[in-house]
C-alpha positions as CSV (number, residue, x, y, z in Angstrom):
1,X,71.6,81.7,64.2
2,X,72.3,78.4,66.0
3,X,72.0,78.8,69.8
4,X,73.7,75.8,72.1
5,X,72.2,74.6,75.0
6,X,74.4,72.7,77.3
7,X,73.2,70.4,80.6
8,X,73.3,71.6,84.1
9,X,75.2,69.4,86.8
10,X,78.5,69.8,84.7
11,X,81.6,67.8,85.5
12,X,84.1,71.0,84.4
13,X,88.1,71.4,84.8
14,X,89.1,74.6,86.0
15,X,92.8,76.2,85.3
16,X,93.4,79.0,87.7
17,X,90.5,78.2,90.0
18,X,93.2,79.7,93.0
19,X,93.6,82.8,91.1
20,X,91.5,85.8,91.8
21,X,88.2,85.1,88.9
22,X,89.0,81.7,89.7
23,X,87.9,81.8,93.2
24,X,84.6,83.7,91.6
25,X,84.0,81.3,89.2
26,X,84.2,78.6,91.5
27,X,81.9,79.5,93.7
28,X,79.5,80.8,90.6
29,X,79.4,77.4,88.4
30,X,78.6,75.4,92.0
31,X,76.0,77.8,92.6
32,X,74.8,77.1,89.4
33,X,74.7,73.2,89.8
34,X,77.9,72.6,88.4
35,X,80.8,70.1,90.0
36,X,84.0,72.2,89.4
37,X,87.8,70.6,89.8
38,X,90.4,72.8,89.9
39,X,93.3,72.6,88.2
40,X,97.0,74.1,89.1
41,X,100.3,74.2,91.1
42,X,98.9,74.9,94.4
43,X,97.6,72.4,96.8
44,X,93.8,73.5,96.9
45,X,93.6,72.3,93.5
46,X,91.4,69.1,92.9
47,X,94.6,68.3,90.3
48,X,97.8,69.6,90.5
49,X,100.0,70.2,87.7
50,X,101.7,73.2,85.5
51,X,100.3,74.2,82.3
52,X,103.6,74.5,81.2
53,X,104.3,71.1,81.9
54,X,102.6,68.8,78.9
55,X,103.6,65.5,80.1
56,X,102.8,66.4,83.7
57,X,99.9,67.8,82.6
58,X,98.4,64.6,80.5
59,X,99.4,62.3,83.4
60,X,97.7,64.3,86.3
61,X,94.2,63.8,83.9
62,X,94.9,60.6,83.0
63,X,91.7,58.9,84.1
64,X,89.7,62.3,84.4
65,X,86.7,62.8,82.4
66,X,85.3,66.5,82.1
67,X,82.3,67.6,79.9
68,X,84.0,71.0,80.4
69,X,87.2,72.4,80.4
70,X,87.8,76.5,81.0
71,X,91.3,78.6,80.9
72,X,91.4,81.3,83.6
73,X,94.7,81.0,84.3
74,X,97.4,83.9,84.4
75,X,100.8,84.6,86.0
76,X,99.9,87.2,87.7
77,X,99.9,87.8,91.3
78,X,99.7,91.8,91.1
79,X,98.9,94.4,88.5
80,X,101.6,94.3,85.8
81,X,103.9,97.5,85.3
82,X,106.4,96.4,82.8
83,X,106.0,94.3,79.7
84,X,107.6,91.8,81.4
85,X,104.8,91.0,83.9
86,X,103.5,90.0,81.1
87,X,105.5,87.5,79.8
88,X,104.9,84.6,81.8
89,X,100.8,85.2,81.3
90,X,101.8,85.3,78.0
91,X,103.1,81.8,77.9
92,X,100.0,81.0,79.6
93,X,97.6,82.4,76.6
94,X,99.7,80.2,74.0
95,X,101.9,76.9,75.0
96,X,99.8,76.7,77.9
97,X,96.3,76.7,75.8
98,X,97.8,74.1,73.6
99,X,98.8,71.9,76.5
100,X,95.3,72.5,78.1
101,X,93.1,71.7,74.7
102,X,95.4,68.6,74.4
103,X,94.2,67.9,77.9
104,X,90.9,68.6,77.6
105,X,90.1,66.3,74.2
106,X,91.6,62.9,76.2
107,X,89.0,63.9,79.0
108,X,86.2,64.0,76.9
109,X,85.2,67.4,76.9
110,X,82.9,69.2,74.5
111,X,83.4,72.4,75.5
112,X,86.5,74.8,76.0
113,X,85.7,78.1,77.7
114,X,89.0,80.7,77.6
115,X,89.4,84.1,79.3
116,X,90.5,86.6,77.0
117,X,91.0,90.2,77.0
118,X,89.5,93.6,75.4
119,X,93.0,94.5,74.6
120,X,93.2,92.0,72.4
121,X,91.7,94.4,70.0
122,X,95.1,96.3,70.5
123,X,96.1,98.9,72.8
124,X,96.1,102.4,71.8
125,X,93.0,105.2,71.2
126,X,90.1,103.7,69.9
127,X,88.2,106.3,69.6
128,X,84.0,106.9,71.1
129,X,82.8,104.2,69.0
130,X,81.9,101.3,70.6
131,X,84.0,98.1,69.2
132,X,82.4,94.9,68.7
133,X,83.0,90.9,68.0
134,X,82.9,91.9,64.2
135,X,86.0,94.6,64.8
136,X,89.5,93.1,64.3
137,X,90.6,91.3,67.2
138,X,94.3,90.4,67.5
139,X,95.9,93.3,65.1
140,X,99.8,93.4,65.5
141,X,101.0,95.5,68.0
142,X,103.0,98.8,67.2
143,X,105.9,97.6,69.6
144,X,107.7,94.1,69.7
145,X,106.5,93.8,73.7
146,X,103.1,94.5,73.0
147,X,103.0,92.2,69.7
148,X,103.4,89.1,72.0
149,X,101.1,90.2,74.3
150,X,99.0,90.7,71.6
151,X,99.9,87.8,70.0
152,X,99.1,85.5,72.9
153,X,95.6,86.8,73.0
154,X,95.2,86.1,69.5
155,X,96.7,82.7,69.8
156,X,94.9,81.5,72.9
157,X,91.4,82.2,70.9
158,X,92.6,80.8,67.7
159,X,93.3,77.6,69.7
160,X,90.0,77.4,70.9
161,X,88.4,78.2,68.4
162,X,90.1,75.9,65.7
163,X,90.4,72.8,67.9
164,X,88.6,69.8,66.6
165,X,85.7,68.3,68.4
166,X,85.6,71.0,70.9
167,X,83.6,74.0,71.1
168,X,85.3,76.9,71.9
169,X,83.9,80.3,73.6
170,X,86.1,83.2,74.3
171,X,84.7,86.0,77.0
172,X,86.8,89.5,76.2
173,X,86.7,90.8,79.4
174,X,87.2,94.0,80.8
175,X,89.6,95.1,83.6
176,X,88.5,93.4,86.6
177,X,87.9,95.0,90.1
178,X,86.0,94.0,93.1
179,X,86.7,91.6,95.9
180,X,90.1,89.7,95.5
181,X,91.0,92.8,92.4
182,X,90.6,95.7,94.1
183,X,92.0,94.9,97.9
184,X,95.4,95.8,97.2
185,X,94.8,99.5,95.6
186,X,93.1,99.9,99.3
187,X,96.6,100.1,101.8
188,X,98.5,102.0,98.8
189,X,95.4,104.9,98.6
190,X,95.7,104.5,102.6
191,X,99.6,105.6,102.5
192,X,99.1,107.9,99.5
193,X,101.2,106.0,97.1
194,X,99.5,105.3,94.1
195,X,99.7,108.2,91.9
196,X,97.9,108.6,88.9
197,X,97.8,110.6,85.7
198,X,95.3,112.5,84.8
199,X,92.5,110.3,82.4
200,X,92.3,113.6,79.9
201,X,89.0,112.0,78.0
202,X,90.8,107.9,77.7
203,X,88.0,105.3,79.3
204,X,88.5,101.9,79.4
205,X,85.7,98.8,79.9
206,X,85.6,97.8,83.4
207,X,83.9,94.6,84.9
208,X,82.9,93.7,88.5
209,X,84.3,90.0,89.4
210,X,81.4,88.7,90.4
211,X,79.7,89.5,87.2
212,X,82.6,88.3,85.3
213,X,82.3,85.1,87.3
214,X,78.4,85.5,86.1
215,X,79.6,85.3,82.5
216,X,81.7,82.6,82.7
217,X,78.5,80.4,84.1
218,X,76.5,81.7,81.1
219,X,79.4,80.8,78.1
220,X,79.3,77.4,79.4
221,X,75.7,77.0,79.6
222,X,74.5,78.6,76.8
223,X,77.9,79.9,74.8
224,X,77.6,79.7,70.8
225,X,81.1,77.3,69.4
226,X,83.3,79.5,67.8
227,X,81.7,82.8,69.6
228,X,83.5,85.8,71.3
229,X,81.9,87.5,73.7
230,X,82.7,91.3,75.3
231,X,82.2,91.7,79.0
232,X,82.0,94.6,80.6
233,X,79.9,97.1,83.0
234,X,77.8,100.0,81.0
235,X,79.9,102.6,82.7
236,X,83.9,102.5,80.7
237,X,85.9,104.5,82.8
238,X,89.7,106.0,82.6
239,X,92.1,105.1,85.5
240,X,91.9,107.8,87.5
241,X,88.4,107.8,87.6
242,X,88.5,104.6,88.6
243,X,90.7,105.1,91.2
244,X,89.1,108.0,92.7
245,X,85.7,106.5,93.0
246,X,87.7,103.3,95.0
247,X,89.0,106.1,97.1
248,X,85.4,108.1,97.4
249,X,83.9,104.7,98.8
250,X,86.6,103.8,101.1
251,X,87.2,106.9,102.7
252,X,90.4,107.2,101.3
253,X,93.1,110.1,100.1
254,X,92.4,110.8,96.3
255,X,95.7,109.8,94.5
256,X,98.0,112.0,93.5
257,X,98.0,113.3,90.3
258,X,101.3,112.7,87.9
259,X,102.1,113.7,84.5
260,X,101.9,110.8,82.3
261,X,105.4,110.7,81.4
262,X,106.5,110.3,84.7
263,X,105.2,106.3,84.7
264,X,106.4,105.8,81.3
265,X,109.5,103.8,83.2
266,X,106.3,101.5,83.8
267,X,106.0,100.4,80.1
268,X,103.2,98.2,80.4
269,X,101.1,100.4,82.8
270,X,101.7,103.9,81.1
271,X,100.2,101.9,77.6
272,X,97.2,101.2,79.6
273,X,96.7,104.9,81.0
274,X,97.6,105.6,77.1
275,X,94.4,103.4,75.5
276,X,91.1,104.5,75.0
277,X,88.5,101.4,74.5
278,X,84.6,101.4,74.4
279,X,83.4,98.0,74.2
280,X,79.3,97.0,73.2
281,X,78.4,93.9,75.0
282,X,75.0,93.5,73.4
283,X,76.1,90.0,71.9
284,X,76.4,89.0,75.4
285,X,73.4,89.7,76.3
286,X,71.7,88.6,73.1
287,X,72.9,85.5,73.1
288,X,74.0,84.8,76.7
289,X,71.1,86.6,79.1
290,X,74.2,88.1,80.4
291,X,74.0,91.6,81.6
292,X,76.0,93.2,84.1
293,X,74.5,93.3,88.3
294,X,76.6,96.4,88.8
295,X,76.4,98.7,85.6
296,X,79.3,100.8,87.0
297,X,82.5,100.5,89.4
298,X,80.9,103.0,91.8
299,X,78.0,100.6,92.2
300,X,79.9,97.3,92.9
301,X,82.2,99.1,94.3
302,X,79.6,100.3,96.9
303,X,78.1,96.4,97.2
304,X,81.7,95.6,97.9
305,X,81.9,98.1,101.3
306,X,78.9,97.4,102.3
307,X,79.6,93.6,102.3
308,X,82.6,94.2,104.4
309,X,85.2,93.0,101.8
């Protein structure tokens, strides 16, 4: 196995730094040495332009150089219900990437670091067996609406992956929480309305921000090209479980408990609280040094009260 070792003090382009792992990965990569421009609409952003927008996008780096360029961006401002909170996140994983890899070859990058996600490996019951980078990534999805989401994911890796004279990384993470993820759950526990079914044996991979943000430092430093990585806590988890440990540490009203049915109106959501996924990160920390800080949510979770976010 060929291991790549890239410089400290980085120059690195960052889409989605405003968003909620940008902010953590921000603040991680300068930590780490790194010089980190963000890249987006907004106008905290070191560039501004849409990802969306090719030509707007090529003219706003014009000049730029970058010896790393990383994809963190998403549409979403909330956790998606419906499929079609999806959609523009979607365009994101696939036009957008393309418009981003074109972006990052004319700045002279060498490396392209994307956020991806465990779903990729499809939604649905995956059983106890923990999947890994060799396991199918990207199968088509048993429903048009969750074939392009599916589809994006595969299409955002491919493009990373396949792009010539770049090295791409992809980190599968889990479902994020922490501070920035887990802030909005807080005033809907508070007024008792955020019901939840019941998990009935489902888990799901879970990941703290700040170690996600932890990851991301380690795939550009030390990332293999053409590598997938899973990250996520030791602890999977189902939705409720989740949910009632956020409520255990806050002091908050356990949720209600629904039948699952009753959020099927929320398509994307109820497929979610559907799924069943075990994840083995040992490839991460093989080949990255990466291990989780907070090996469960109730542990970052904790870190999280206690640091008065």
């Amino acid at each position: 196995m060929v291991m790549t070792t890239i410089q400290k003090n980085q120059s690195i382009l960052l889409a989605g730094a405003s968003g909620v792992l940008g902010r953590h990965v921000t603040r991680a990569l300068t930590e780490a040495g790194h010089k980190v421009t963000g890249l987006g609409r907004s106008a905290g952003n070191g560039i501004r332009a849409d990802l969306m927008d090719r030509d707007a996008l090529m003219r706003a780096v014009d000049g730029h150089h970058f010896d790393t360029v990383i994809h963190a961006a998403t549409a979403l401002r909330k956790p998606p219900m419906r499929d079609r909170d999806m959609f523009a996140t979607d365009a994101l994983r696939t036009e957008g990437t393309a418009h981003l890899v074109e972006a990052a070859r004319v700045t002279g990058a060498r490396r392209f670091v994307v956020e991806s996600m465990v779903f990729g490996y499809g939604y649905g019951d995956h059983g106890d067996r923990p999947v890994t980078e060799e396991d199918p990534f990207g199968p088509r999805g048993r429903t048009p609406q969750l074939e392009r989401h599916i589809a994006a994911m595969r299409t955002k890796e491919r493009l990373a992956f396949e792009s010539e004279a770049l090295e791409g990384v992809a980190l599968r993470f889990g479902l994020f929480y922490g501070p920035g993820g887990t802030d909005a759950l807080l005033p809907m526990l508070r007024r008792r309305q955020l019901p939840v079914p019941a998990d009935r044996g489902r888990v799901l991979p879970w990941v703290e921000l700040t170690d996600a943000a932890r990851a991301v430092v380690a795939a550009v430093e030390r990332g293999r090209s053409g590598q997938a990585y899973n990250i996520a806590d030791r602890t999977p988890l189902g939705l409720r479980a989740h949910v009632e440990i956020v409520a255990g540490v806050f002091g908050l009203p356990k949720p209600m408990t629904v039948p699952l049915w009753l959020v099927k109106p929320m398509s994307y959501m109820h497929t979610v609280m559907s799924s069943r996924l075990v994840v083995s990160c040992a490839q991460a920390e093989r080949e990255l040094g990466w291990t989780p800080l907070y090996p469960s949510s109730r542990e970052g979770l904790a870190a999280m009260r206690s640091a008065g976010l």
